[in-house]
N, C-alpha and C positions, 0 to 999 in steps of 0.2 A: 805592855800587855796587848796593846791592840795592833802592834806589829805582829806578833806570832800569831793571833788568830787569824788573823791577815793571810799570813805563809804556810798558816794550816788549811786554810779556804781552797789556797790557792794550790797546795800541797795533793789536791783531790782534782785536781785537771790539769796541773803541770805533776805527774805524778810523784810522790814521795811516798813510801812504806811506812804505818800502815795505811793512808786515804789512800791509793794507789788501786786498794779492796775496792773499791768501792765504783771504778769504773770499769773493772772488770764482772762485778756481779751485775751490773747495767746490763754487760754485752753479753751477758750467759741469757738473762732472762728477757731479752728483746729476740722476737723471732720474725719480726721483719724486714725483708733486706733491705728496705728503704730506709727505714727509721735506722738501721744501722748505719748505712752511709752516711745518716746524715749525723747520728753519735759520732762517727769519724773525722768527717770533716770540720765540726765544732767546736769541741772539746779541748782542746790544746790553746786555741783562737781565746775561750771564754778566759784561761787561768793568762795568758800575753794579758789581755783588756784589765782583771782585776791588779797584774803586777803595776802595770804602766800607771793607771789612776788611782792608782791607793799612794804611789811613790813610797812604797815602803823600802826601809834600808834592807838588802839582802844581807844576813851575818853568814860569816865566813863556815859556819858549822855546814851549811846547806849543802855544799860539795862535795864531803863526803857522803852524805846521804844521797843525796841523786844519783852521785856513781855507784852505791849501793843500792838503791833501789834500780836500778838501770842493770847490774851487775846479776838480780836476786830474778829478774823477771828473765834476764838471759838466759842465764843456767836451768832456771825453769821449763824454757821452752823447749830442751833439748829431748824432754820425755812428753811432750804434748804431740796427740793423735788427731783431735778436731780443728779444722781447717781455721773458724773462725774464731775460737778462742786462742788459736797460735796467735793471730793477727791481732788479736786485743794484747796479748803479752808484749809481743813485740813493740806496738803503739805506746803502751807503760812504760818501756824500758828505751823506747826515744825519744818519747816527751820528757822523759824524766832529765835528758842532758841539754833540756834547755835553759834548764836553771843553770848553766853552764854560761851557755852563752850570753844569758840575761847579765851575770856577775862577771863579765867581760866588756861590758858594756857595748853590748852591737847595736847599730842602733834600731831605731823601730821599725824601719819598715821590712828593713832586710831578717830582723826576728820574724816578722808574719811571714815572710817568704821562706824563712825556714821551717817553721812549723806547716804551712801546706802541701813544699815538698817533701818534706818528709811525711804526711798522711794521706796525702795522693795515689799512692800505688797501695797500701793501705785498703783504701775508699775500694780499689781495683782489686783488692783480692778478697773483700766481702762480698762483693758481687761476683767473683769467680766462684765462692762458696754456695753462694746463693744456685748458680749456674751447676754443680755436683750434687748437690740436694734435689734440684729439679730432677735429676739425669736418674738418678741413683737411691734415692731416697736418704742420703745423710752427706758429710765430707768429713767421713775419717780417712790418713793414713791408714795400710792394711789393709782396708776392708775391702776393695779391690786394685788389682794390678794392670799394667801394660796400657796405661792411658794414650800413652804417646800414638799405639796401636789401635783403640778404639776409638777417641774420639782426636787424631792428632791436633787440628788445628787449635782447638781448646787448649791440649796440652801446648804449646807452641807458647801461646800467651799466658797461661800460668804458669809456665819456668821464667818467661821473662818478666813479670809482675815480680814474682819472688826475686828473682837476682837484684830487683830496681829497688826494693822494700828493705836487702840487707844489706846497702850501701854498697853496691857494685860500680867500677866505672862506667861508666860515663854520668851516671843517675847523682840529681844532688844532693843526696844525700853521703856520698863521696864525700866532697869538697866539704860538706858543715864537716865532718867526723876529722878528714885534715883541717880545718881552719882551726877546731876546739883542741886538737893536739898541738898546733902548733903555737898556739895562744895558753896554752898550760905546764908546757914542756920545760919553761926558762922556769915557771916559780914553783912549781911542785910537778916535779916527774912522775911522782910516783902517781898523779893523777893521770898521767899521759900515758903510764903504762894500764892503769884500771881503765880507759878507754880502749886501748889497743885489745884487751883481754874479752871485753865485753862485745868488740867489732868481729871478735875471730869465733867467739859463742853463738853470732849471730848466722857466722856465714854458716857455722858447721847445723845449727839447727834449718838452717833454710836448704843445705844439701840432705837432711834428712829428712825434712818434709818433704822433695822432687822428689827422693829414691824410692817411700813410703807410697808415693801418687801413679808414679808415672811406671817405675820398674816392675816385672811380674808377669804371671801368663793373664794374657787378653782375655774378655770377656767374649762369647762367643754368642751374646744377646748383640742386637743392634740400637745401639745408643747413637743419639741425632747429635750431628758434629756442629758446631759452633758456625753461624753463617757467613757470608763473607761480608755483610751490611756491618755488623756488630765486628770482624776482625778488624776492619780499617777503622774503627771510632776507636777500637782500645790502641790500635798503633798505631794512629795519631796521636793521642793521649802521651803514649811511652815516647812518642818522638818528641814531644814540646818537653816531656822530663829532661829529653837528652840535652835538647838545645839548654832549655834553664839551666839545666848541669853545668855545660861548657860555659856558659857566660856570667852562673852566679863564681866559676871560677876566677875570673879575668877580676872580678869584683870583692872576692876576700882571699885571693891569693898573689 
């Protein structure tokens, strides 16, 4: 009994459906961008610390539930319009495949490097939210067009936030999504493919967030373009993803 409460604890920051509810109404009813960042950055970290110190036995049921839940937030996001609650679904539906790799046995430190790279660009597209809200008064998709046009360099680094966030190459979250296919592939395929299913939900929602954002006729207001202090912080940012990428390669492949 006090294993399952344990994996239900834990079930609410390594996401699992229904505690999964429960970080997403966090991120609805937080409005600010700080406090958000830092719900992003923590949160996945807290359910790693309660797995590792509780040493509870993972049972084998949990796998299809994470890829279900991982699978449920996927498909979800394909009809989501606000910026930052895409970015909490999304964060659901990758933490949720760590319970993946936990029942794979990776070991510890390389599980905290998974879970940061993967909330890293995350962390970067709450604050690009943040950065539309300021500009515009909200960041829904639709609500206005032709970003690349108004503010480009903005748009520059929100396309490439989002290509890094739905496991694009070079970014690592690449390499986790190949390591967990190739570590599932020999003993249930069919996990391999509900991985593959949930990686190509992810791309097609992150191409319909850009086309939502960026495509459309321009605003003929003057909106203040993203400066160039703050473009070189966020690509350097994208550039140590990249390197981490290439090198947590050399390291689980």
């Amino acid at each position: 009994m006090t294993g399952i409460i344990i994996i239900l604890l834990t079930g609410v920051f390594l996401p699992l459906f229904p505690m999964s509810m429960i970080f997403n109404a966090i991120v609805d009813n937080i409005k600010h961008p700080w406090l958000r960042v830092l719900l992003f950055a923590v949160w996945p970290l807290i359910g790693l610390l309660i797995v590792y110190n509780s040493k509870v036995v993972i049972p084998d049921w949990l796998m299809p539930m994470a890829l279900t839940t991982s699978a449920l937030y996927a498909l979800r996001m394909l009809s989501l319009r606000e910026v930052t609650q895409w970015s909490g679904f999304l964060a659901t539906s990758l933490w949720s495949l760590l319970w993946l790799a936990v029942m794979h046995d990776t070991p510890v430190g390389l599980l905290y490097s998974y879970a940061i790279s993967m909330s890293t660009p995350l962390v970067l597209l709450v604050l690009l939210s943040a950065g539309l809200e300021q500009r515009f008064g909200a960041a829904y998709t639709g609500l206005y067009g032709g970003l690349a046009r108004t503010i480009p360099r903005f748009t520059g680094i929100l396309v490439t936030v989002v290509v890094a966030a739905i496991a694009t190459p070079l970014f690592p979250t690449f390499f986790i999504m190949l390591d967990m296919i190739v570590e599932t592939i020999s003993a249930t395929p069919l996990a391999a493919m509900a991985l593959l299913l949930i990686w190509l939900l992810w791309s097609w929602a992150g191409a319909r967030l850009i086309q939502g954002l960026i495509v459309g006729r321009a605003s003929n207001v003057k909106i203040l373009d993203m400066e160039i202090t703050t473009i070189s912080l966020y690509a350097l940012i994208l550039l140590m993803l990249i390197i981490g990428g290439i090198y947590l390669s050399g390291v689980i492949l």
